[in-house]
Each structure stands twice: as C-alpha cells, then as structure tokens.
MIGU-160774 format. One record per residue (C-alpha): residue in three letters; residue number from 1; y, z, x negated. Coordinates in nm, 4 decimals. Example, Ala and Ser with C-alpha at 12.3 -4.5 7.8 and 13.67 -1.06 7.14 Angstrom:
2
 res   n        y        z        x
 ala   1  -0.4500   0.7800  -1.2300
 ser   2  -0.1060   0.7140  -1.3670
***
This chain:
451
 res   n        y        z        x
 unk   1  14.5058  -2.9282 -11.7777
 unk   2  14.7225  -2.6327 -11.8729
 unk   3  14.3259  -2.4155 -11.7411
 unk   4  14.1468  -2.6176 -12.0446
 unk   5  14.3655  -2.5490 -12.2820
 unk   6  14.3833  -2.1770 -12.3143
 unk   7  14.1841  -1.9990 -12.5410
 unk   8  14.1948  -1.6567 -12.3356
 unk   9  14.0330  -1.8252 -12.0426
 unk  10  13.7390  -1.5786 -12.1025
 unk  11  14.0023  -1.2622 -12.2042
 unk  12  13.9456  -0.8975 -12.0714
 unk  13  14.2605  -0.7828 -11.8612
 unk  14  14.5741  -0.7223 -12.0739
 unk  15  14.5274  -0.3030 -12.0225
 unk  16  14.2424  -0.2731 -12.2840
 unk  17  14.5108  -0.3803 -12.5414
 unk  18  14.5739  -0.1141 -12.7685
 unk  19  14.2612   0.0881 -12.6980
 unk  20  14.1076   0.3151 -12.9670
 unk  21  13.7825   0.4500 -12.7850
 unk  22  13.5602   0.2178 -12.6741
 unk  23  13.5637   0.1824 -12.3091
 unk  24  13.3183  -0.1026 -12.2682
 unk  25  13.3844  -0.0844 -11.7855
 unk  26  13.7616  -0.1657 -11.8546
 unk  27  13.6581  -0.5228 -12.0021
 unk  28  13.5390  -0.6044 -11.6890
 unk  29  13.6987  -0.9043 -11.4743
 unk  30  13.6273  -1.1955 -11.2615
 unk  31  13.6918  -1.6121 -11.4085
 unk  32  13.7024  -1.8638 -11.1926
 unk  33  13.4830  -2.1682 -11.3554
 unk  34  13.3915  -2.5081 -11.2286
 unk  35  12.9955  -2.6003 -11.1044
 unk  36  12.7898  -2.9098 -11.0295
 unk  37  12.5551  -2.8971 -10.7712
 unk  38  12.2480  -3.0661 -10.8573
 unk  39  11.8995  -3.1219 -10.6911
 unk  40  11.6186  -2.9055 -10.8453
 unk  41  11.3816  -3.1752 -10.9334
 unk  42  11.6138  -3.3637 -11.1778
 unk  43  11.7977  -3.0480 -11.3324
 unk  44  11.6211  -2.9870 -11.6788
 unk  45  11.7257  -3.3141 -11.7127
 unk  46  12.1017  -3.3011 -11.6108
 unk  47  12.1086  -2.9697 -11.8310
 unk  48  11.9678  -3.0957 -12.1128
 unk  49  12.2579  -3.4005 -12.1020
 unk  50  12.5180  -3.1742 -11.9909
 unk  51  12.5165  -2.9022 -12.2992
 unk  52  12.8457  -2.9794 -12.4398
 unk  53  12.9808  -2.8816 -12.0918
 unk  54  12.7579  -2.6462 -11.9599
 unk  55  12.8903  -2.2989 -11.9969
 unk  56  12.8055  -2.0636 -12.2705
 unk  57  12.8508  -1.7233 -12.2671
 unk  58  12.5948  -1.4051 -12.4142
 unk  59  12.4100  -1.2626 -12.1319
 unk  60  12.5259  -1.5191 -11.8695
 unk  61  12.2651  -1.7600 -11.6801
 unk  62  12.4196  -2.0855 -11.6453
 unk  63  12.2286  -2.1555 -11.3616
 unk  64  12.2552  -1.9752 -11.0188
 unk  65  12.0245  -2.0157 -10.6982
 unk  66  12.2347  -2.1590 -10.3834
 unk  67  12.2643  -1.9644 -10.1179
 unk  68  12.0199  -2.1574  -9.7786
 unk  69  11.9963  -2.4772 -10.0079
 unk  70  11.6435  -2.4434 -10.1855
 unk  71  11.6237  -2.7827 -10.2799
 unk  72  11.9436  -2.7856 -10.5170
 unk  73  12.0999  -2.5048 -10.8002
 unk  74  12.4384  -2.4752 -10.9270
 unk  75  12.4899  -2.5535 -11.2770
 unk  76  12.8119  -2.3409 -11.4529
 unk  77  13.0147  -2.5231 -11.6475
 unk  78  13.2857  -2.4482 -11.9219
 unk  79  13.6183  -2.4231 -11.7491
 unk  80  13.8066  -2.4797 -12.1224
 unk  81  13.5827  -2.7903 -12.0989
 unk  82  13.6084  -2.9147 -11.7547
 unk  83  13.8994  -2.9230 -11.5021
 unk  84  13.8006  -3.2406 -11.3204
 unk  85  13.5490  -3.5245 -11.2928
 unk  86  13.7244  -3.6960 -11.5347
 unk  87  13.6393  -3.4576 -11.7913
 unk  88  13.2741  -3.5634 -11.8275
 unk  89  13.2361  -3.8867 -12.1151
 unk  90  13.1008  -4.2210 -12.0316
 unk  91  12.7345  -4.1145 -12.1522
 unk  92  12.7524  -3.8220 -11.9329
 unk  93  12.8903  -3.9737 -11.5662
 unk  94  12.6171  -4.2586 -11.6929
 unk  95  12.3367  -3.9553 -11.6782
 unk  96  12.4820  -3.8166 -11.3744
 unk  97  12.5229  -4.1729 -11.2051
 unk  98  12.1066  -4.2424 -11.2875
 unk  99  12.0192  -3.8779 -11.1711
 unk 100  12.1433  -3.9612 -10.8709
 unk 101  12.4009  -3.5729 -10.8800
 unk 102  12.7477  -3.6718 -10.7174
 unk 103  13.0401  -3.5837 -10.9679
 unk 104  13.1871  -3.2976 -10.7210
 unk 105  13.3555  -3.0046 -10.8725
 unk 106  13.2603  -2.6838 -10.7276
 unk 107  13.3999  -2.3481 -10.8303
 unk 108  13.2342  -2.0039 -10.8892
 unk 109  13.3997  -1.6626 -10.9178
 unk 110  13.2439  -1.5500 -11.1865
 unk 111  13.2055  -1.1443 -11.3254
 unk 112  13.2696  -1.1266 -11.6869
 unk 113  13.1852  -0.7899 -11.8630
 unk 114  13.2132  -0.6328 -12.1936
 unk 115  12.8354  -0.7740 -12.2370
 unk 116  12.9114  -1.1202 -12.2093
 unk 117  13.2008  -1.0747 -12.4299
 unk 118  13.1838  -1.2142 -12.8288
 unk 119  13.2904  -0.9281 -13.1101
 unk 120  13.6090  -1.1428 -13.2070
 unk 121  13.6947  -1.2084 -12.8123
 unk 122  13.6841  -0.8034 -12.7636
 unk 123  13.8785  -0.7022 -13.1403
 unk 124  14.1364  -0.9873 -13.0594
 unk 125  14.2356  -0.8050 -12.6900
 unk 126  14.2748  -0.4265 -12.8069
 unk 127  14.3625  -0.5059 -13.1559
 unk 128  14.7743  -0.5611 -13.1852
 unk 129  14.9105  -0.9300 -13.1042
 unk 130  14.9614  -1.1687 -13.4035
 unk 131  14.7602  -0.8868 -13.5493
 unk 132  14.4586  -1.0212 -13.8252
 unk 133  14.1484  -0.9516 -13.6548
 unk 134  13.8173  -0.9392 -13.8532
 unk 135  13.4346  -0.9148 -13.7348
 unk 136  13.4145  -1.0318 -14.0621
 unk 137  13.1660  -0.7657 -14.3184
 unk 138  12.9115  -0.7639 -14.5726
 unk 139  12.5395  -0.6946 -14.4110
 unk 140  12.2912  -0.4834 -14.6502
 unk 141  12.0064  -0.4134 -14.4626
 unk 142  12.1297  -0.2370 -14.1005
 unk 143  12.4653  -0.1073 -14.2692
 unk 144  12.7138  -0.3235 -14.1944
 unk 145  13.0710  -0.3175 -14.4852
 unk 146  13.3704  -0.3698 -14.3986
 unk 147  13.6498  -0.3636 -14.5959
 unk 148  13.9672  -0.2969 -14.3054
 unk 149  14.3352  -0.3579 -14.3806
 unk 150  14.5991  -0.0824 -14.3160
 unk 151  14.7421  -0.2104 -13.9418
 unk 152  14.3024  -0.1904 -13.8671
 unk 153  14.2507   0.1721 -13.9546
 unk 154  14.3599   0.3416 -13.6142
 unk 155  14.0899   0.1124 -13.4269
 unk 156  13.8631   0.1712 -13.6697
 unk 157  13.6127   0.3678 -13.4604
 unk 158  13.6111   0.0862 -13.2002
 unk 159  13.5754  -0.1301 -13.4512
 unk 160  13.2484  -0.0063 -13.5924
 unk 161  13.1046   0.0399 -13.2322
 unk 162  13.1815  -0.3167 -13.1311
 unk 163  13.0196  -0.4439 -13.4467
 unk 164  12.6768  -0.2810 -13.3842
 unk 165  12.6808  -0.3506 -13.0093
 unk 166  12.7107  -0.7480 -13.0827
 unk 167  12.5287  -0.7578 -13.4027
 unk 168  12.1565  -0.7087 -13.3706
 unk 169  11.9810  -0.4628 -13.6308
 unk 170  12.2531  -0.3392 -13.7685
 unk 171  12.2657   0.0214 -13.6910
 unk 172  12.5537   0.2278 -13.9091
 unk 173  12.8943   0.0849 -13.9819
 unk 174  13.1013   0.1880 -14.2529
 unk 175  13.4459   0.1319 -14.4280
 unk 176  13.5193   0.1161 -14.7804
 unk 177  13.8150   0.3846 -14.8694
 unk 178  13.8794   0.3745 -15.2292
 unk 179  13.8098   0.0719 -15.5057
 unk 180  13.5010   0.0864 -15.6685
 unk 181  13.4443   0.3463 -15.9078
 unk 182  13.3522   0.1687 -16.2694
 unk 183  13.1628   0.4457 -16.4029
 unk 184  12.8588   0.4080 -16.0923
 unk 185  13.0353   0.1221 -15.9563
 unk 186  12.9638   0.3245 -15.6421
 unk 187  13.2513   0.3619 -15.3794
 unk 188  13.4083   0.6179 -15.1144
 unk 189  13.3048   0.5312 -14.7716
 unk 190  13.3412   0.6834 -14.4170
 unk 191  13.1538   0.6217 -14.1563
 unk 192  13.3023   0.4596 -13.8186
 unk 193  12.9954   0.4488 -13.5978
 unk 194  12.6423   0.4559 -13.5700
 unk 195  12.3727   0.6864 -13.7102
 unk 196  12.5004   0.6765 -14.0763
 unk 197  12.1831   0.6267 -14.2411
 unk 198  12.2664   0.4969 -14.5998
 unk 199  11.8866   0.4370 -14.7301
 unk 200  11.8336   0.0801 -14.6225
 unk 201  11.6067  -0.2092 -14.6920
 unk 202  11.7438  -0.5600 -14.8223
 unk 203  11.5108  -0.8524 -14.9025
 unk 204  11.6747  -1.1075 -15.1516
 unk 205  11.5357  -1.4282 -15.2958
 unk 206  11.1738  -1.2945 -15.1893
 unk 207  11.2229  -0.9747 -15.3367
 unk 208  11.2178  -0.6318 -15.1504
 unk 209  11.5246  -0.3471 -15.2484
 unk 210  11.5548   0.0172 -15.1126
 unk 211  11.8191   0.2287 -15.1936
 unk 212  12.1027   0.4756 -15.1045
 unk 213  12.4219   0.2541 -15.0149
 unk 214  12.6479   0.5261 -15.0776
 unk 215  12.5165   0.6211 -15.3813
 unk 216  12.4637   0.2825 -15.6055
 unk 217  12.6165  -0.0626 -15.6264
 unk 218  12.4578  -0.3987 -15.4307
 unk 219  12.6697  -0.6629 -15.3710
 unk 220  12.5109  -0.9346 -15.0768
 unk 221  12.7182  -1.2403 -15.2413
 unk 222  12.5192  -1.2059 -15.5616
 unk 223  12.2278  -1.3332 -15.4498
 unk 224  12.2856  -1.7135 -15.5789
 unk 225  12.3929  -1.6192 -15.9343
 unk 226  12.0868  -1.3586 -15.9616
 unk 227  11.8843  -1.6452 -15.8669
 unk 228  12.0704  -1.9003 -16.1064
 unk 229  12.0161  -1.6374 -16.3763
 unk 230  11.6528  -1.5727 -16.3456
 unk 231  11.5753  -1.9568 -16.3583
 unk 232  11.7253  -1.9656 -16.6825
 unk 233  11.4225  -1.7352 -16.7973
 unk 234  11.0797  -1.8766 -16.9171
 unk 235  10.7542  -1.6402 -16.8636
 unk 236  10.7288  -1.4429 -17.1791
 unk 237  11.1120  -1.3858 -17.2192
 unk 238  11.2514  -1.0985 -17.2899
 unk 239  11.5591  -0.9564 -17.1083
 unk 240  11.7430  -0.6739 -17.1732
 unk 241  11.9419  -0.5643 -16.9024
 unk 242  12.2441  -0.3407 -16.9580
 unk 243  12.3970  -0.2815 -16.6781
 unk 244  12.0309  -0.2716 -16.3805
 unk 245  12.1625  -0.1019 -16.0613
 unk 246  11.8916  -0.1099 -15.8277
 unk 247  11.7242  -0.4267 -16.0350
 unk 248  11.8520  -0.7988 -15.9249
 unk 249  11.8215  -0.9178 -16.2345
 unk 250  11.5350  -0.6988 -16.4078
 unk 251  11.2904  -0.7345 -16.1011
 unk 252  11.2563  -1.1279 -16.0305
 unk 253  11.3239  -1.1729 -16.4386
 unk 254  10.9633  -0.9585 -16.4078
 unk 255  10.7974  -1.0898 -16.1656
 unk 256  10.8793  -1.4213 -16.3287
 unk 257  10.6237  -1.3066 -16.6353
 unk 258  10.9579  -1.1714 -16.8555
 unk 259  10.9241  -0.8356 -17.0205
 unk 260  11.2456  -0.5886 -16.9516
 unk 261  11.4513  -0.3314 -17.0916
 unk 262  11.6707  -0.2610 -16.7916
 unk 263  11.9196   0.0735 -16.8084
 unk 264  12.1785   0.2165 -16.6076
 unk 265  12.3917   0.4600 -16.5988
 unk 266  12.4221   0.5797 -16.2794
 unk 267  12.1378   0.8764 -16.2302
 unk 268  12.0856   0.7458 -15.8732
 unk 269  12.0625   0.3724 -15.9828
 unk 270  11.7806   0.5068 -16.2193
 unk 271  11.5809   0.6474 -15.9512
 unk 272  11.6234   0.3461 -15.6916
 unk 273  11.5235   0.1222 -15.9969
 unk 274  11.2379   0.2975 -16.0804
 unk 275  11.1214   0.2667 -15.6857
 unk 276  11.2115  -0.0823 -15.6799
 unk 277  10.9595  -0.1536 -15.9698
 unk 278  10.6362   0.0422 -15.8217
 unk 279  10.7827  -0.1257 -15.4759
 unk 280  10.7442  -0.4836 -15.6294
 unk 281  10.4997  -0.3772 -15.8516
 unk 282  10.6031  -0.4511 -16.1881
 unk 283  10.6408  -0.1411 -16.3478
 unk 284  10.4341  -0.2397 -16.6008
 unk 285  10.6674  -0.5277 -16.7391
 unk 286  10.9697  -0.3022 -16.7056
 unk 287  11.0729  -0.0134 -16.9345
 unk 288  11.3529   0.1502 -16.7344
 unk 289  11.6861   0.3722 -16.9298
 unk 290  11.9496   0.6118 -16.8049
 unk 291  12.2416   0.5857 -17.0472
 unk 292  12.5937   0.4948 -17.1401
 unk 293  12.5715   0.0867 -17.1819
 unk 294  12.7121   0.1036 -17.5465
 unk 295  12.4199   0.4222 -17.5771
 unk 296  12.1823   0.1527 -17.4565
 unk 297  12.3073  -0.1369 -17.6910
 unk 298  12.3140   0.0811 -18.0119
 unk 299  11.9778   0.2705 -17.9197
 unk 300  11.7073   0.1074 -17.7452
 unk 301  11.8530  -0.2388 -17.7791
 unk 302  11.8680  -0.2191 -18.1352
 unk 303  11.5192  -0.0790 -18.1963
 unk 304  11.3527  -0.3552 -18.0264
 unk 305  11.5310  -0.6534 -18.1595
 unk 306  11.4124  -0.6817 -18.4990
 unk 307  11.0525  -0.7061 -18.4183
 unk 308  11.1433  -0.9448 -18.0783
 unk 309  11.3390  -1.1437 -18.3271
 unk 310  10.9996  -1.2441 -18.5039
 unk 311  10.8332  -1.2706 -18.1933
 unk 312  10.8079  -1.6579 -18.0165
 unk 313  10.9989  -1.5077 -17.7031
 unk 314  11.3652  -1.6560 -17.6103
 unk 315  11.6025  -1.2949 -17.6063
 unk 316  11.8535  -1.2451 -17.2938
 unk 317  12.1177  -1.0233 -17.2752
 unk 318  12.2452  -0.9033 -16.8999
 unk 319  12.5855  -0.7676 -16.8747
 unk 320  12.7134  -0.7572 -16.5469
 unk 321  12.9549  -0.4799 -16.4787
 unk 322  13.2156  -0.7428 -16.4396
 unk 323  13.4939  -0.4641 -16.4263
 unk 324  13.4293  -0.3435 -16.7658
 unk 325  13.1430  -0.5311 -16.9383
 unk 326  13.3439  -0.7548 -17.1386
 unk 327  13.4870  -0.4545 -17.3585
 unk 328  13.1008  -0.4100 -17.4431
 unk 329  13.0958  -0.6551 -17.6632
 unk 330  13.1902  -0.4528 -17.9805
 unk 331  12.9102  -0.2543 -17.9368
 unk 332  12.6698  -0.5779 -18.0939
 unk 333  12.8810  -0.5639 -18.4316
 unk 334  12.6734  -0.4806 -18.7432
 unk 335  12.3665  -0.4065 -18.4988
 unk 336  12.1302  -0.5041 -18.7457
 unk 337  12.1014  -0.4512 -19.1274
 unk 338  12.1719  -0.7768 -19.3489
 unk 339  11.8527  -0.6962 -19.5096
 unk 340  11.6293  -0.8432 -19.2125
 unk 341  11.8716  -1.1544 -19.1554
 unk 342  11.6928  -1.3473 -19.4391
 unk 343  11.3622  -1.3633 -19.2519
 unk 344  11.5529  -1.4214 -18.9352
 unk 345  11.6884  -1.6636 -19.0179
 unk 346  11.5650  -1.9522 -18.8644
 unk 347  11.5392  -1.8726 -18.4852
 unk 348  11.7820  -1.8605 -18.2346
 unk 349  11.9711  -1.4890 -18.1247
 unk 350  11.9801  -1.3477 -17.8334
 unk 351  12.1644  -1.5412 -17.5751
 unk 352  12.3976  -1.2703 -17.3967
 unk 353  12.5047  -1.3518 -17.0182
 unk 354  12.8535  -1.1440 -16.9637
 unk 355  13.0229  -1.0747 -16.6343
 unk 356  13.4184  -1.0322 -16.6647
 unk 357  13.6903  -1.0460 -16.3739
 unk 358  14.0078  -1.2686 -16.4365
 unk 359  14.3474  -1.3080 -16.2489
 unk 360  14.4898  -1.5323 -16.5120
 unk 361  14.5846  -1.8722 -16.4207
 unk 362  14.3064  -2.0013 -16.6485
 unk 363  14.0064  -1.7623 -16.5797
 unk 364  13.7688  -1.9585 -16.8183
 unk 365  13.9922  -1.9125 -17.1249
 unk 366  14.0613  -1.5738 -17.0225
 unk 367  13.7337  -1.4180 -17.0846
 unk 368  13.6308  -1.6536 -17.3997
 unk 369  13.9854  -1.4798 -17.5407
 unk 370  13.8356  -1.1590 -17.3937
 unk 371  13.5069  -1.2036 -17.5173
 unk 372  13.6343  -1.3672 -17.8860
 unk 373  13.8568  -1.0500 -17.9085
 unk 374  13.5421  -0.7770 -17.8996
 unk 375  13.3263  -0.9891 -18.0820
 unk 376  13.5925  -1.0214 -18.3332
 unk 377  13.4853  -1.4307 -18.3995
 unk 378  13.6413  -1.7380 -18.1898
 unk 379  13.4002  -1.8364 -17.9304
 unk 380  13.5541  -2.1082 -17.8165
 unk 381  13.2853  -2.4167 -17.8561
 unk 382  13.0332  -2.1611 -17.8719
 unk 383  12.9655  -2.0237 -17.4904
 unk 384  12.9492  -2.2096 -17.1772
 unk 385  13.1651  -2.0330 -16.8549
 unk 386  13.0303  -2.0110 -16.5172
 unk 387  13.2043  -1.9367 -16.2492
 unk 388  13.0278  -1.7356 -16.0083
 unk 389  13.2644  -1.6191 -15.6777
 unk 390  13.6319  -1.6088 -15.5676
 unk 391  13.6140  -1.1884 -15.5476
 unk 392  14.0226  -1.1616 -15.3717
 unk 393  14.3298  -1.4055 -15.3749
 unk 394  14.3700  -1.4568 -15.7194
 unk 395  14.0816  -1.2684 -15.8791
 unk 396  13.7443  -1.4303 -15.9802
 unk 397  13.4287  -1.3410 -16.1457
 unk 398  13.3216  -1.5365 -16.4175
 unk 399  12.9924  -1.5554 -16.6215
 unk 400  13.0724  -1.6401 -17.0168
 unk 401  12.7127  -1.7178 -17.2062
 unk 402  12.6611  -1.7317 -17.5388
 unk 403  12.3958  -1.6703 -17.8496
 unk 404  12.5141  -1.3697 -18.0550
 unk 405  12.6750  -1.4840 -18.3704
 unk 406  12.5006  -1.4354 -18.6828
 unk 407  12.8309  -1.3154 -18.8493
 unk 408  12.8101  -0.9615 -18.5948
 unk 409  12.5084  -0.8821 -18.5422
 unk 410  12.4342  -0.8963 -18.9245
 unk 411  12.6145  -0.6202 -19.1313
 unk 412  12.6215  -0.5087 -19.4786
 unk 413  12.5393  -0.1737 -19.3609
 unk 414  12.2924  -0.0228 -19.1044
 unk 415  12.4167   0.1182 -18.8061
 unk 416  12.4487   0.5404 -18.8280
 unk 417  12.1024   0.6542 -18.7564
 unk 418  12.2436   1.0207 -18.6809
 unk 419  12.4650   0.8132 -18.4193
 unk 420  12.5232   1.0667 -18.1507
 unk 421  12.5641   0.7544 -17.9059
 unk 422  12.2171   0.6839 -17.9126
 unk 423  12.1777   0.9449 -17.6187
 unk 424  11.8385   1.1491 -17.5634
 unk 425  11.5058   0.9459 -17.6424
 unk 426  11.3863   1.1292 -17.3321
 unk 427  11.6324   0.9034 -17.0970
 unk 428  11.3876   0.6366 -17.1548
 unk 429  11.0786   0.5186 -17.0091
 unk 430  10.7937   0.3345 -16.8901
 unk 431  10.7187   0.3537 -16.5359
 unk 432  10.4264   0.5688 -16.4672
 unk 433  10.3467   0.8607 -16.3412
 unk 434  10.5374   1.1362 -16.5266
 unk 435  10.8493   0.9228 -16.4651
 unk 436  11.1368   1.0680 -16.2721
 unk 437  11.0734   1.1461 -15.9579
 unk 438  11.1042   0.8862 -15.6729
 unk 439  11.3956   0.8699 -15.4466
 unk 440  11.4083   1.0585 -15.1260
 unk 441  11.3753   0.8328 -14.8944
 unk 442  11.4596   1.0764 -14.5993
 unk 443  11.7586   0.9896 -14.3699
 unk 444  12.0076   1.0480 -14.6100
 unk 445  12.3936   1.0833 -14.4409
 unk 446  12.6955   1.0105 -14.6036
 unk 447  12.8492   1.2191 -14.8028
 unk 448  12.5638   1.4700 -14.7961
 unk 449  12.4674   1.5699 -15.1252
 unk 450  12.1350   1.3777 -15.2792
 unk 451  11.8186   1.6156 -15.4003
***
C-alpha cells in the first residue's frame, strides 16, 4: 500500500521546514496507525511474537488501555509495516491463530510530538530538501563534534540543540571552524548549544583521560590503533613518545610495565599529560617534556639512547602527528657518535612507529618514499605499513614501522652539544610534586583564556 511505503509516515507538518530556532510545539501532529485488539491474559505473549510489527517510537507506549473493555488492550502497530491482515507472515497469523486474537485491523489517532521524534527524522524536516542531513559527530566525553558542511551552517544552532535533546549525556555541542592547527594540533571551535564546558572525561581501552577539548588534540577513532600499538610493547620496554597529547600511547604503554619519555609541545597538552599520569597513577614510569619534537629527538632522546642501547629493553619510537611527523625523520641522522656503534653493535635499534597522511593513489609507497627521503636511505624492504583509518575521500592515515638504520643514527661526528635545539633542561621532568602545576579543572568555556 502506497501508506507502507512512505518513509515520512512519522514526519512533523511541512511548516517546520526551514526553521532555525528550535521550536520543539510546532513538531506536533496526529498519525493515524493500525491496532490489534487482544485479550489481556495472552498479550505478553502476542507482543513478544509481534515485535517486528509492533510499533516503535521513543517515548510512545505501544500498548493502550480500552476504553469499558477491561478484559482486552490495544496493541499499536507500525503503519509502514502493516496496512492489512495480510501483512502479518505465516509464523505470525500461526501465533495469532493459537492465541486465539482475531486478525481485525483497528485504527488509532495517534499524537506524535517533537519527543517521540528521532534526531535524523527532526534535521531531515527543517533542514533543506535533497539537502545532506547529518546527526552524524564525534562523542568525547559529553561534548559532542561535529564537523557541518556550508548549506548546514544557518541551522546550526538547531542543530546542536537537537543533538543534546536526543543524545543522552552529552551536554555541549560544538562545530569545528578552521582545520587543525599543526603546531597544537588544536582547532577553532564555536559553540552551537549547550553549557560549553570543554573539560571533559573520556575512558578509552580501560584508561581514564581529562582534558580541555578546546585546548589539545583527542581524536575518538584512535582508540583501535592506540590499542594495536601498545600490544606491540613487552613490560620493560622503553617508549619514547614524541608527539604525547594528553597520553594514548604513553599511559597504557605504562601501565603495561614500559618506561616513557613522552613530550609535547603544546603547553596545555603538557599539563593534561601530567594529570593524566597522577590520574592513572603512573607517574612514576613516565618522565614527561614540553618541547619542539626535533628539540625532543636531538635532546632528551639522544641522551638516553646510548645507555638504553646496552640495556636488555626492546626501544620504541612514537611519532604520531600524522600531519607533519614524517618530515621528523631527519632529525635521527648522525644522532649518535660512531664511537659507541662498535659496542652496539649487536642488538637491534630502536623500532620507530611514524604516522603520515597520504592522498596518493598508492598511500603505502607514498610514505616509505616520504619516509626514505628524510632518512636519506631506501626503506623499501625494511618497514612494514599499516593502515590505520580512511581520514576524508581520498586521504588516509598510515602507520610506516621500521628499526632505525645503522647507517643514520651512526655518524662520524657527534651531534653539536652547544645545539641551541636542545631547548631548556628545565622543560623536562619527572612527575612529582614540584612539577607544573595541574590543570584547572574549573568549568572552563570556550574561547576563554586558560590560567
């Protein structure tokens, strides 16, 4: 029937297209849909064989008391479903049949409000038809992401309202404005509704994160290649993280019995990191930087390798700042003197785990060209590729791994000690009590400037 066929069945009157401030009393309106009238002592049973036709709608009871009758109720059913008795399968008139319920359609006027409406059902009516419509968005804690498209913008406000009134917990919607800046690989945001509270709790893999959404990088889809990562590790590995943010590598690689070095740049990141360590408690297994990567690489890196190069402990290398990392590479050449490579010589290097993004047609080759072009030696044979996510049409993020060749690390000649790159010794250290200070953890609102 023409009735089970259309998708709008359930669709608020045509006047709330084009709205831009949520009136939630204009999505109000009446359906007609199609009941069975069944006696009260078999119903839980007729229900329970009736769910692929039984209605389903939020905040709607599918069963309704009869009016005079108290021995029978009135069961709704989905009109897109049902139109007649010939609707219901064999199994089902079967059930019916043994229950001993007659297979006569009734029909309810039914009130449908903005309550019993879905997010997509309510964006799809006041959005533009033939118009993309997303619900889609990232969740981090009770911020929900989204990243809208130019013909979304002037709904954008409805948008973010609709999203926290049908999403439970989440509490503070906000857009991305700008691409994501490489030096903090933070990004512009404004926020379309809700109490714009950016300090927000994620749990991921078993591990608790707080931090400032506005002010640092965490990406939700990571979670699988963190994971994938840190089961590469052993207890008693060491991992030197370049690149930290907020810890997603540095804090299970920890609590996993690994020893880290984990910097970042980002000032912010620093002091989320540090929290994140006392918050997990492993700030004992986790020495914690604020500098430039290359800073990091030529400094603190460097000073530790020679003596965790005689050491049983496998090395790791984390680079992921996928935008950027890539160029990195250069920074390993010559890293240590040829004078220590003799009694070096017979253990592995440090395996190095590097995050690039490729829109070639071939993304694997791409960054082992990438990568063989700052090392300055072909890596092809030498590196296994991952690929970790599709990021946009046409753009994915890869994972190249590798052991550091012998022929860059090693150089004929030391690396500058008076290298002004090495940044202030200050800018690193242990966890503990004189450490920076901890994040504020107040409500912190967007674009309001940070202690």
């Amino acid at each position: 029937s023409p009735e089970a066929q259309d998708p709008h069945l359930y669709g608020p009157p045509p006047e709330v297209r084009g709205m831009t401030c949520l009136d939630r009393e204009a999505f109000g309106h009446t359906v007609k849909v199609p009941t069975l009238r069944i006696q009260k002592d078999v119903l839980h049973k007729a229900v329970k064989n009736l769910k692929r036709v039984a209605l389903k709608r939020p905040g709607l009871k599918r069963v309704l008391e009869v009016a005079g009758d108290e021995s029978h109720k009135l069961l709704l059913l989905d009109p897109a479903s049902v139109s007649s008795p010939t609707s219901f399968s064999e199994a089902e008139k079967r059930t019916l049949g043994d229950l001993g319920v007659p297979l006569q359609i009734g029909h309810h006027e039914l009130r449908i409000t903005y309550e019993n409406l879905k997010a997509d059902e309510v964006l799809r009516a006041v959005l533009p038809e033939g118009q993309d419509v997303t619900s889609g968005f990232s969740r981090v804690g009770h911020i929900a992401h989204l990243n809208l498209r130019e013909h979304q913008l002037p709904y954008r406000k409805l948008i973010g309202q609709v999203l926290i009134d049908k999403n439970s917990g989440v509490t503070c919607v906000v857009n991305k404005t700008n691409t994501i800046d490489s030096t903090f690989r933070n990004f512009q945001m404004e926020v379309l509704a809700g109490d714009g509270n950016m300090v927000t709790k994620v749990r991921e893999n078993g591990v608790s994160y707080e931090f400032d959404f506005s002010q640092v990088y965490w990406n939700p889809r990571l979670s699988t290649e963190h994971e994938r990562v840190v089961d590469l590790l052993r207890p008693g590995d060491v991992v030197l993280d370049v690149f930290a943010g907020v810890g997603p590598f540095a804090i299970p690689a920890a609590r996993h019995g690994c020893s880290v070095l984990a910097n970042d740049l980002n000032p912010e990141s620093h002091r989320w990191l540090l929290h994140n360590c006392r918050l997990n408690k492993v700030d004992g297994k986790v020495r914690t930087f604020n500098m430039d990567g290359r800073a990091f690489i030529r400094g603190p890196l460097r000073e530790a390798l020679p003596s965790l190069l005689q050491g049983p402990a496998e090395v790791h290398v984390v680079m992921n700042l996928p935008a950027l990392a890539l160029e990195f590479l250069d920074a390993f050449h010559g890293l240590l003197d040829s004078d220590s490579e003799p009694e070096l010589v017979a253990r592995a290097l440090p395996q190095v785990h590097c995050y690039g993004f490729s829109k070639q047609d071939d993304p694997r080759q791409d960054v082992v060209d990438r990568a063989s072009a700052s090392l300055g030696v072909r890596m092809e044979g030498r590196c296994s590729v991952h690929m970790v996510r599709n990021v946009a049409p046409n753009k994915e993020m890869m994972c190249i791994s590798f052991h550091l060749p012998r022929e860059v690390l090693f150089s004929n000649h030391s690396v500058d000690k008076g290298d002004p790159v090495l940044g202030d010794p200050q800018s690193l250290c242990f966890v503990s009590s004189d450490s920076p200070e901890e994040p504020s953890s107040k409500r912190q609102k967007c674009g309001e400037p940070t202690d």
